[in-house]
Backbone bond lengths (Angstrom), bond angles and torsions (degrees), N, CA, C in turn:
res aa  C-N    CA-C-N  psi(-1)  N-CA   C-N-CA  omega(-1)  CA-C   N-CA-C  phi
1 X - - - 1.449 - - 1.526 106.96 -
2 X 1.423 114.99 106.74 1.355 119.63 176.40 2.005 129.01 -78.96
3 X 1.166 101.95 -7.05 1.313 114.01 -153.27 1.281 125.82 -148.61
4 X 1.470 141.53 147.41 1.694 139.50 146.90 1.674 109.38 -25.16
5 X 1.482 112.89 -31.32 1.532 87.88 -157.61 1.659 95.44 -101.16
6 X 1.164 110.15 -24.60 1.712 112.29 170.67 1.384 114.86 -41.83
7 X 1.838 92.62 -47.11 2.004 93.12 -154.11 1.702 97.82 -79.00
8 X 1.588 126.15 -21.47 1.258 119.31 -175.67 1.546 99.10 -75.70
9 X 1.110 115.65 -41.91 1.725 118.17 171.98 1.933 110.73 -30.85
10 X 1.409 73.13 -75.45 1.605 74.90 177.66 1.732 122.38 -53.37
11 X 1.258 124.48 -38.42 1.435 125.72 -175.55 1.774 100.69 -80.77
12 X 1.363 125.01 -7.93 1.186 109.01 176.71 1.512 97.01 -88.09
13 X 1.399 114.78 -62.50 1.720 112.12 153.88 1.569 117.58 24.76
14 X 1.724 73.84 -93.50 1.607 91.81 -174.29 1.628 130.26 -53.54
15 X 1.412 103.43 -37.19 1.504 115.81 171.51 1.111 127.84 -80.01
16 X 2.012 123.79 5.96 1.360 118.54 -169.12 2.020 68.51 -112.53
17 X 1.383 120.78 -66.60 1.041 119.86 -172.60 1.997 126.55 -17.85
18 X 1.473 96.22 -60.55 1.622 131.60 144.94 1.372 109.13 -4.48
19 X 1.860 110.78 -75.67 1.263 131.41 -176.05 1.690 125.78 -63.47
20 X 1.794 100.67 -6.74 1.110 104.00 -157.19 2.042 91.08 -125.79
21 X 0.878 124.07 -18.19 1.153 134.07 165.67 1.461 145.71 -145.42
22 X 1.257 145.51 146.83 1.235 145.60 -165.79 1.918 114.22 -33.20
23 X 1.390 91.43 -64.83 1.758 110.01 -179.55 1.350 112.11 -136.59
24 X 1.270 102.05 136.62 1.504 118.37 175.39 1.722 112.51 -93.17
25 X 1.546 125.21 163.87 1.170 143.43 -179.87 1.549 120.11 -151.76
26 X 0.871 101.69 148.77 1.746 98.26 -176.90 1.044 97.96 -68.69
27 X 1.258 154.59 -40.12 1.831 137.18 174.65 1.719 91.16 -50.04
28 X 1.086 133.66 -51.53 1.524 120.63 -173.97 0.827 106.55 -43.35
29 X 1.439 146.57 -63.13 1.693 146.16 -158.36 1.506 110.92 -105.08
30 X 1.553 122.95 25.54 1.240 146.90 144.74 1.446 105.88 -73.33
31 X 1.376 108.14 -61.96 1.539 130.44 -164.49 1.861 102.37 -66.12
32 X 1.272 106.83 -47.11 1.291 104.81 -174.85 1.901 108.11 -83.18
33 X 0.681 125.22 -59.94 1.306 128.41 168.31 1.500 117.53 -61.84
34 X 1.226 130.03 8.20 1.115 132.15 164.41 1.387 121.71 66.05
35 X 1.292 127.69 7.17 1.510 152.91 -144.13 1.409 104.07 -103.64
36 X 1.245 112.10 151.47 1.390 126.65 -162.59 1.432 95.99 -83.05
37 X 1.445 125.66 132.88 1.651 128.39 -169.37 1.774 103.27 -53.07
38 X 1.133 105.95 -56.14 1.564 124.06 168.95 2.059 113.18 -31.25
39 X 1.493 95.48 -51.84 1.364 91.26 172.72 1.100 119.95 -66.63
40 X 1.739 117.29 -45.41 1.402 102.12 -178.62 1.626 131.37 -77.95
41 X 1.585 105.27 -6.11 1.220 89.02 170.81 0.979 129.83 -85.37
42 X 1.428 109.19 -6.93 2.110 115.27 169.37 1.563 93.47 -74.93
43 X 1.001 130.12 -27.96 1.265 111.72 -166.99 1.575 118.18 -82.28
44 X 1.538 112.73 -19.10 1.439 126.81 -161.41 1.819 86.73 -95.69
45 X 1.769 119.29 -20.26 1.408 95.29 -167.16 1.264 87.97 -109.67
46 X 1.196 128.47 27.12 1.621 130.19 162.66 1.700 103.68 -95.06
47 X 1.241 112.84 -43.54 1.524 118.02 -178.17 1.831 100.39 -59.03
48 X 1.357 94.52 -55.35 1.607 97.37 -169.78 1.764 103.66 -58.75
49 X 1.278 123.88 -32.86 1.147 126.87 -165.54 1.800 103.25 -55.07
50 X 2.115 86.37 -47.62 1.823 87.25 179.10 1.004 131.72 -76.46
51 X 1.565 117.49 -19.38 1.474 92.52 163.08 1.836 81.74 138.09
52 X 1.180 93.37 1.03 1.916 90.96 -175.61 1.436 111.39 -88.89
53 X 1.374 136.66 -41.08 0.949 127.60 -146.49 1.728 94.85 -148.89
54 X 1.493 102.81 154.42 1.579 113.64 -179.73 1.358 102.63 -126.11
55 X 1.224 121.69 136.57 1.466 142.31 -166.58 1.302 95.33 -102.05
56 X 1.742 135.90 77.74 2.007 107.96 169.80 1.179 106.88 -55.86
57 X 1.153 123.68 -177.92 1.632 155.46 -168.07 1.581 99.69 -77.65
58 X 1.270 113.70 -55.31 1.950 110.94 159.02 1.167 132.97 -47.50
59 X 1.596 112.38 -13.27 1.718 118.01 161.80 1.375 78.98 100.66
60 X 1.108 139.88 4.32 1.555 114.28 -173.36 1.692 104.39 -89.72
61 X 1.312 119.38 146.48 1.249 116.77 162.72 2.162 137.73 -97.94
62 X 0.821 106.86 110.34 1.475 116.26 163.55 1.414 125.43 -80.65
63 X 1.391 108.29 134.43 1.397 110.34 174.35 1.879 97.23 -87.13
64 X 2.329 95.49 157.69 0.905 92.28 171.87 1.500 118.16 -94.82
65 X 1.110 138.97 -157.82 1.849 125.73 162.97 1.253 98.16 -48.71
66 X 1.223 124.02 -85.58 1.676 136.02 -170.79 1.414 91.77 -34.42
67 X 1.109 140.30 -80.81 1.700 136.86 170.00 1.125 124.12 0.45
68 X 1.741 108.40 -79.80 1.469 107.25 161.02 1.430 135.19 -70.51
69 X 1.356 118.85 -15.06 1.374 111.17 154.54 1.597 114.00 -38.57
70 X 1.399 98.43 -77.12 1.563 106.56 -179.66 0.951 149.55 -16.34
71 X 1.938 92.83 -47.43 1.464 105.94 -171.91 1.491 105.29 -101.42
72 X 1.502 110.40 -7.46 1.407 99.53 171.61 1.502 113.99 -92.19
73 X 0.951 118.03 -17.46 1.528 120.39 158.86 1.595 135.02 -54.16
74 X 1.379 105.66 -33.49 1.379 143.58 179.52 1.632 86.04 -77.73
75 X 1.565 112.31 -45.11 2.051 93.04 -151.80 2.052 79.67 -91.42
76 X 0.939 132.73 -37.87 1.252 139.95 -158.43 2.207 98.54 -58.49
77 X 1.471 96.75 -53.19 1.694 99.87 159.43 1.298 125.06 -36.35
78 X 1.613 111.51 -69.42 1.419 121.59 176.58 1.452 109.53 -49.33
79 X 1.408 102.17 -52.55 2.021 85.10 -170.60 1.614 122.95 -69.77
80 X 1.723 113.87 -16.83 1.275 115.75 150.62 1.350 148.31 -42.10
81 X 1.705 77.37 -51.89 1.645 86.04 178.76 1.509 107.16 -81.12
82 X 1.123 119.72 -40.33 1.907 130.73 -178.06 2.006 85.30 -38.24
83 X 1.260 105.40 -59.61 1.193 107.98 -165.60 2.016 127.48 -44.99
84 X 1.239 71.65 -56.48 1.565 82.63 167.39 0.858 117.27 -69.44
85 X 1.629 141.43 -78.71 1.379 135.24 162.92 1.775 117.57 -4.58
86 X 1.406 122.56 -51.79 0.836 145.76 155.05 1.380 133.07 -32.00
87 X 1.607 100.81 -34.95 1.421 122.26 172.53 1.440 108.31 -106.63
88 X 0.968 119.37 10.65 1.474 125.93 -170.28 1.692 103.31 -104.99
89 X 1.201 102.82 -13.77 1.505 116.10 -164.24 1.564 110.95 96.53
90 X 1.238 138.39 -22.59 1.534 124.79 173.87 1.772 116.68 -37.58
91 X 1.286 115.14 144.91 1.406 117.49 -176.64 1.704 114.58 -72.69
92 X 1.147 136.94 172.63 1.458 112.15 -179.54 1.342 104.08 -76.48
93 X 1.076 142.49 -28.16 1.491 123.58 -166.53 1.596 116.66 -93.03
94 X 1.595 116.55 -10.63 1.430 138.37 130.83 1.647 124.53 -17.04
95 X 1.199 97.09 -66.09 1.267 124.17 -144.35 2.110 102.62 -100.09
96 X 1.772 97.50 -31.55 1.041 103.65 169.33 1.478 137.86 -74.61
97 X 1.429 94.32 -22.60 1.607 128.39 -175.26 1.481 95.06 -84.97
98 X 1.435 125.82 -59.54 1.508 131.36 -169.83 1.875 97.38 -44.19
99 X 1.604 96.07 -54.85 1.562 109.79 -171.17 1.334 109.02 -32.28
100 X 0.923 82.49 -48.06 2.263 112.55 -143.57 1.967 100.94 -62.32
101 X 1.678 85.54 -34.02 1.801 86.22 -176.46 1.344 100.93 -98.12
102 X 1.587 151.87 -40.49 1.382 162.33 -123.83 1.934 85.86 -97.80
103 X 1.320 125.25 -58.88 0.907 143.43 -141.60 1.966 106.38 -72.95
104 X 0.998 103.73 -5.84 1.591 127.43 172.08 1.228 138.07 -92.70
105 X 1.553 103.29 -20.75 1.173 126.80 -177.77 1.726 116.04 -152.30
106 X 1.363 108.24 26.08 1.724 104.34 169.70 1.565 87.38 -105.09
107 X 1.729 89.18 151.83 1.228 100.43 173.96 1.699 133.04 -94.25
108 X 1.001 127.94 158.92 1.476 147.81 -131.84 2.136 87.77 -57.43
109 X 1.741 84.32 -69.26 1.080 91.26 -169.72 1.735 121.79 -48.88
110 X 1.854 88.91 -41.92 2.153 100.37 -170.25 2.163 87.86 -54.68
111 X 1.544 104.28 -57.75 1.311 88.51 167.92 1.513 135.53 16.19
112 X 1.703 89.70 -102.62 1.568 118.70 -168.99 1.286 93.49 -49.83
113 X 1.412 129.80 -67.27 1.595 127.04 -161.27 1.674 103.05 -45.04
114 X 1.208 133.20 -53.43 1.279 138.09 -179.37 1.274 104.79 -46.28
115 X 1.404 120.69 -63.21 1.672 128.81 177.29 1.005 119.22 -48.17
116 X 1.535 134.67 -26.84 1.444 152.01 -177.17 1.416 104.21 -83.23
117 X 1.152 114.89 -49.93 1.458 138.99 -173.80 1.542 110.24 -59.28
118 X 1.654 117.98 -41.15 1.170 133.25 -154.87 1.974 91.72 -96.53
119 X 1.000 121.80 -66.15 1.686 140.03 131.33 1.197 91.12 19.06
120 X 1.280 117.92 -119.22 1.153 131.76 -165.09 1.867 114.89 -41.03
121 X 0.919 123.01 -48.36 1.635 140.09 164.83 1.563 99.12 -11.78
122 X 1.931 84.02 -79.14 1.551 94.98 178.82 1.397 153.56 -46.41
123 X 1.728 84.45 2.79 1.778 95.32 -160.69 1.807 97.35 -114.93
């Protein structure tokens, strides 16, 4: 894992994966990310290194608090922006892709205004 946008990759990963089954494993987010097993396990003992994620002894992975903060912050971006884009007229897989990269590098504040923006829309 070289980067900010890798390690949120991976913690969103883990937390959609999460949502979709009992326990996760690094072959899971091999499988989903398409990633060489090898990559993800430097990448999962880089997460664990920071402080995000706990590896039990069953290979299964847990987020830590700071962990799931993260990654729900990370997934909470994407579904914003998906959203808007979305409302913009982009198609979903448009709009999902736009998400998928924007969401790594918008800033905190441009953020919130979007979220507010999107917020209010909905109501």
């Amino acid at each position: 894992m070289r980067d900010h946008e890798s390690e949120e990759m991976y913690l969103e990963t883990i937390l959609v994966l999460k949502s979709e089954k009992p326990a996760v494993r690094s072959i899971d987010i091999a499988e989903r990310l398409g990633y060489a097993k090898s990559s993800v396990s430097r990448g999962v003992n880089l997460l664990q290194d920071r402080g995000y994620i706990i590896v039990r002894e069953d290979g299964f992975i847990d987020f830590t608090e700071a962990g799931a903060r993260k990654a729900e912050t990370v997934f909470e971006r994407h579904n914003v922006l998906t959203s808007m884009f979305i409302a913009l007229g982009a198609d979903k897989a448009l709009a999902e892709s736009n998400a998928c990269r924007i969401e790594h590098v918008i800033d905190d504040e441009v953020f919130e205004l979007i979220k507010n923006y999107v917020n209010l829309r909905a109501k």
